[in-house]
N, C-alpha and C positions, 0 to 999 in steps of 0.2 A: 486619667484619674477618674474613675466611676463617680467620688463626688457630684462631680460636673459636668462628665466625659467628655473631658478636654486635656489634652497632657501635651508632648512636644517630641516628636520621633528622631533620631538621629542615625543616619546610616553607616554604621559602624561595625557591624556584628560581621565578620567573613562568611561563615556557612550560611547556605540558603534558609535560615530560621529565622522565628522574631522574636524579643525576648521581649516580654510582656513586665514592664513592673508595675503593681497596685498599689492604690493607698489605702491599707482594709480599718485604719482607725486611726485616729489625729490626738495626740496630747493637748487640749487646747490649752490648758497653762503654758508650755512649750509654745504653741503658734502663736500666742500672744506676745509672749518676750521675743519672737524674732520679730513681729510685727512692728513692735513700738518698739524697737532697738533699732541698732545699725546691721545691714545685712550678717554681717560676722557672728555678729553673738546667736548662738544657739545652733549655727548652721552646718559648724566641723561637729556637732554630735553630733545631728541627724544624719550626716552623710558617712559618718564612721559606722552606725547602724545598718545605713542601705549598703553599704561595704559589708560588712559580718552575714547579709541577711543572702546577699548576692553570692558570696563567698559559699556556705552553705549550703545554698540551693547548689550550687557549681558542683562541692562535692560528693551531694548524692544523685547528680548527676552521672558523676565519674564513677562511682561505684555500681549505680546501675545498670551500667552502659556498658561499664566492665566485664562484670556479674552476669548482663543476659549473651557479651558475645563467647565469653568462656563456656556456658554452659551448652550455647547452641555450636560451640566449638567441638566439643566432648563428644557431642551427640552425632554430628558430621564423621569425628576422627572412627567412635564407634562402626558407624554406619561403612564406613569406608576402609576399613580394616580387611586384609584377605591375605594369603600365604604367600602368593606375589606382586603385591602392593608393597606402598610404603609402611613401614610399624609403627604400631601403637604410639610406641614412645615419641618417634616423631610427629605426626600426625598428633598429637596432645601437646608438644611443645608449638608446631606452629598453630594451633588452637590458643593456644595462651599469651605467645605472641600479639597473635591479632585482639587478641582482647586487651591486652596492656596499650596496645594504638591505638584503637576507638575509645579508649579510656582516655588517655592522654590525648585526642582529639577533643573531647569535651570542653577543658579548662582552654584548651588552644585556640578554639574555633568560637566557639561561645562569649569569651570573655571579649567587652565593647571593647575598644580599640582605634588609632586613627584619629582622624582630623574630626573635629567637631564645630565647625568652622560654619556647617551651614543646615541648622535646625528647619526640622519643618514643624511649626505649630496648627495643631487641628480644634475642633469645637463642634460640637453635634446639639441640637435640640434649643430649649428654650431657656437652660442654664447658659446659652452663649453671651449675655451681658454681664451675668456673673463672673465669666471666669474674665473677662475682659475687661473689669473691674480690679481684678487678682495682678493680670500682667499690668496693670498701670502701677503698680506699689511696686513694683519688681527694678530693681536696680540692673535691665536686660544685658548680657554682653556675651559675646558669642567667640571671646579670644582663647578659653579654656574651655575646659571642662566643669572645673570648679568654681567657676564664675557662674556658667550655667546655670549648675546645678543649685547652687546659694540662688541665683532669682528666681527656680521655682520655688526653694521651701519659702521664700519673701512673699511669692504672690500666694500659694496657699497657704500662708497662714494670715493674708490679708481676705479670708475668707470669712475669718472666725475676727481677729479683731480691725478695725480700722483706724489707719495711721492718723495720729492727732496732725489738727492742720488742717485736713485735705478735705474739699468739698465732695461731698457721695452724691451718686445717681444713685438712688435706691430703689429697690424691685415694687416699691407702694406707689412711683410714679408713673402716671398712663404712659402708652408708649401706641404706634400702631407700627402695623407690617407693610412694606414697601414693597409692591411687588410688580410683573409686566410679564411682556413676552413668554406665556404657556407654551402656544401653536401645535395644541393640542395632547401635547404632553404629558397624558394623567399621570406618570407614577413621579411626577413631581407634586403631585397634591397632598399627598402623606404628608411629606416633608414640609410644605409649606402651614397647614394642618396645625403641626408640633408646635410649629412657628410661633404661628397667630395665637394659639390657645384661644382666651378670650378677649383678645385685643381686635380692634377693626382692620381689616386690611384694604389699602389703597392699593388698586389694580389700575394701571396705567396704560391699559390695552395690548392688542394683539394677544389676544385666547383664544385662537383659531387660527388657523391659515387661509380661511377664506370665508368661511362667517355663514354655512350652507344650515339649512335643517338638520343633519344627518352631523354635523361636529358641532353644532346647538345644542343637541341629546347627550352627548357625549360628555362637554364640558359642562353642563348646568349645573352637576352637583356642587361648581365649586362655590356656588351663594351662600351654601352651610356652611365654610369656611369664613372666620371673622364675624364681630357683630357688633355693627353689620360686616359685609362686603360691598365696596364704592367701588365703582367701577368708571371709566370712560374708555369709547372705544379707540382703536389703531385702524390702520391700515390695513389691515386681514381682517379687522372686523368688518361685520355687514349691521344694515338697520333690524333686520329680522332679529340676529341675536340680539341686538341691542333691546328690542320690545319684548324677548322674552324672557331676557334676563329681570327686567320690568317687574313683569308678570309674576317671576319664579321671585320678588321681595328682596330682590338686588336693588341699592342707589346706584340707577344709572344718571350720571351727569353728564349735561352735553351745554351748547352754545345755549338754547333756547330757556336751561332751566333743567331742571330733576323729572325726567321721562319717568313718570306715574302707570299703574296700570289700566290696558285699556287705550295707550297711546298717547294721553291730557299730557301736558308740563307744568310741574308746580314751582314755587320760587325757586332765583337762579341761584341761593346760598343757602346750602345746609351745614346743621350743627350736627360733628360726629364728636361723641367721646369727649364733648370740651373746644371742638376745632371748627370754624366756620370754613367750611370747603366750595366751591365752584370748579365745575368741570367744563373743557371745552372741547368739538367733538373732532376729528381730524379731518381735515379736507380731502381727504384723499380715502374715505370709509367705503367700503361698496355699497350695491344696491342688490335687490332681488330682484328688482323688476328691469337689471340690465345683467342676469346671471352670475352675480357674483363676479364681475371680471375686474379683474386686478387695475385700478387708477392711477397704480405709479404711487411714489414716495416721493418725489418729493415739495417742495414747499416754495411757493413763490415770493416776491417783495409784496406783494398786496398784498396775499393769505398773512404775512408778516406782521404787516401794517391793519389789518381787519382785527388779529388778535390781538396788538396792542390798543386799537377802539376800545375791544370790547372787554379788557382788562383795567385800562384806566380807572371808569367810574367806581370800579369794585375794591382799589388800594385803599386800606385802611379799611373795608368792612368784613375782608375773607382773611383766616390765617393760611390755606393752603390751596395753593391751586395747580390743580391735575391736569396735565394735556400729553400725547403718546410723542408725537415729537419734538424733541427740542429744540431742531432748530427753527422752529413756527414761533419761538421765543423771543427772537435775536435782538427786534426792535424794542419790544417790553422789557427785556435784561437791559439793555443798554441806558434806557429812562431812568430806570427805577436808580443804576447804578450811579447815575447823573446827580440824583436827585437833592434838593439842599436840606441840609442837617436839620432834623426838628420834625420833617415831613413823615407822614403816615411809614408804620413798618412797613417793610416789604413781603408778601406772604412766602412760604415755601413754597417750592418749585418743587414736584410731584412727576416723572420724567419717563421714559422708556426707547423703543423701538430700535439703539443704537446695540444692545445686547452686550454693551460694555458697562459694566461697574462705575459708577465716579461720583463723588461728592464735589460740586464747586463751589467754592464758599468765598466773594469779593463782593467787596464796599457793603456787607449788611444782606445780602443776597443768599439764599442755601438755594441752588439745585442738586436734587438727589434722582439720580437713578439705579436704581436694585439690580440691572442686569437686568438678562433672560432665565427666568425660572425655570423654563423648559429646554434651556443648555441648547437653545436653538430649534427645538421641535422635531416631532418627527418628519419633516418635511424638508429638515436641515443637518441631515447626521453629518455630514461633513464641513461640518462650520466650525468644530473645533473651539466651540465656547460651552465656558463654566457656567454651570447653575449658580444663579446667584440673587440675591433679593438683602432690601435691608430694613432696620427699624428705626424709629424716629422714636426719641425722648422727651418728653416737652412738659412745661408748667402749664395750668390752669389757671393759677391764681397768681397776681392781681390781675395778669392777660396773658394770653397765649405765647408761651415762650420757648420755640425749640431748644433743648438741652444738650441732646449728641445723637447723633450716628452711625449704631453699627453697622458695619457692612459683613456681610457675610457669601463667600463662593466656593462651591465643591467641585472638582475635577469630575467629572463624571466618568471617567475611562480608568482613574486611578484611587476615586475615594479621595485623594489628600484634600484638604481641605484649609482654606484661610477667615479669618474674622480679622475685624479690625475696631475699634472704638475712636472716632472722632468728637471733640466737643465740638458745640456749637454757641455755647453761653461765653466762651474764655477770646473770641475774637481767632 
């Protein structure tokens, strides 16, 4: 649906083609009465229309498919006509023949069909909370067809009106971009770009594979992305890129505080967009002056126990806090989870390095991680994982309140693509 450019594909068509339908205008008196109605009403004439419209197209289909193999039929029978050859007559009938089959292949081959059992829904750009707004009003069911097809016209036309009752995320509330694991992967910058528009992005490290001067050049430009871009490093990063990201007007957050340019640390909590953030740096980050050499992932009981120290003092003064692996969490998740009712909120958890997609959300707690952006990196083509990153929704006023979570991941071998919308206010 160009609206949004989000719509729902179904693999049903026989012939190797794909039937494209558009939505090139909306009645919004119409969207409105299927909106504040019950899915029924309004729904068998829109669908009786996308039938005529489909129909239609089908038969000037048939006709001209007819129409060109007849005439390139003629032209063949002409061309191949000789004194001891086949004649004209015949050679024009199996001419017209074949044009009567590729005609009647049209309506046959074309026409959807089949089990409709297992939709794939898609979403591109930075309409994807919109339209994830659309499917939440959508009565989903996936037993027909026309079950279907009635919870698209519900959610688009939950575009134009919304359902009395229901509490809206609406696009005037701040949001930022959830992102990690690049490893070097610039043509995910577009994409992530689209994303962020003018919202900040929280980068959760590993934007490099190994954090050298020579993939520091490479990646810089992504600080123009987001405003700002907050950054903390991973495990592939190094302290070089760290200070030059610095340098390049990136918030880098680490253990000691906000790496300033020039190398100085300024206080350990900043305010992004409304959000008091603190970053912590990965134990496992390389060095330059030991070549970049890789320190291993993973994380000890002590590293465990050092980041819940140094998270303690700070509940109740940060709403969000970024660190590249999760499981450097485990004893801080489990406190906080403990904790008795009335106690300081818990900030958000800000996440990466596992390359897998996931929201967890117990006792009052949100960890989110966006995936890997860069579908694994070039350094990882055979890892077989989605591009994926996500957004955070949240209130300012009277205090900082996450709202919902989309999540959002692309196939990158096949384009299909999933979103998904989590609240985060509803429990």
């Amino acid at each position: 649906m160009p609206l949004v450019d989000w719509g729902v594909r179904f693999d049903a068509v026989p012939l190797p083609v794909r039937l494209d339908l558009d939505v090139r205008s909306i009645d919004r008196d119409q969207a409105t009465r299927v909106a504040t109605s019950s899915p029924e009403v309004g729904a068998a004439e829109i669908r009786r229309q996308a039938t005529d419209a489909i129909t239609a197209w089908l038969t000037w289909m048939t006709a001209i498919v007819a129409a060109g193999a007849l005439a390139l039929g003629a032209l063949a029978a002409l061309a191949l006509r000789s004194r001891h050859g086949p004649r004209l007559r015949w050679l024009l009938a199996t001419a017209a023949g074949t044009a009567v089959a590729c005609g009647a292949a049209v309506p046959l081959g074309l026409a959807p069909r089949g089990a409709f059992d297992a939709p794939t829904y898609f979403a591109h750009g930075p309409d994807i909370p919109r339209a994830l707004r659309a499917l939440e009003t959508a009565s989903r069911s996936s037993d027909t067809l026309g079950q279907e097809l009635d919870a698209q016209l519900v959610g688009l036309a939950g575009l134009v009106a919304t359902p009395a009752g229901r509490q809206e995320i609406g696009p005037s509330l701040p949001r930022a971009v959830i992102a990690s694991d690049l490893h070097n992967n610039l043509l995910a910058l577009p994409a992530l770009r689209r994303a962020a528009g003018t919202s900040p992005v929280l980068f959760a490290g590993d934007l490099t594979d190994s954090g050298t001067p020579i993939e520091t050049e490479l990646v810089r430009s992504i600080v123009g992305i987001g405003h700002p871009f907050v950054f903390v490093p991973g495990n592939h990063d190094s302290d070089v890129l760290r200070t030059r990201l610095a340098d390049a007007g990136a918030i880098v957050l680490g253990t000691r505080g906000r790496l300033l340019p020039g190398g100085r640390h300024g206080p350990p909590i900043v305010v992004v967009a409304g959000m008091r953030i603190a970053g912590y740096d990965d134990p496992n980050l390389r060095r330059g002056e030991d070549g970049y050499a890789d320190r291993g992932a993973t994380t000890t009981v002590a590293e465990q126990t050092a980041f819940a120290d140094w998270l303690r003092p700070l509940v109740g003064r940060i709403d969000v806090v970024m660190l590249h692996e999760p499981q450097l969490a485990t004893i801080a998740l489990e406190e906080l989870r403990r904790r008795a009712a009335g106690s300081d909120p818990a900030p958000v958890f800000v996440v990466g390095h596992t390359h897998r997609q996931s929201l967890d959300v117990a006792d009052g707690v949100d960890v989110i991680n966006g995936g890997t952006l860069g579908a694994g990196g070039t350094g990882n083509l055979g890892e077989d994982a989605d591009l994926g990153l996500a957004v955070l929704t949240y209130a300012r006023a009277p205090r900082f309140a996450p709202l919902a979570a989309d999540l959002v991941r692309v196939d990158p071998r096949t384009g299909s693509a999933h979103a998904e919308r989590r609240r985060l206010d509803e429990g």
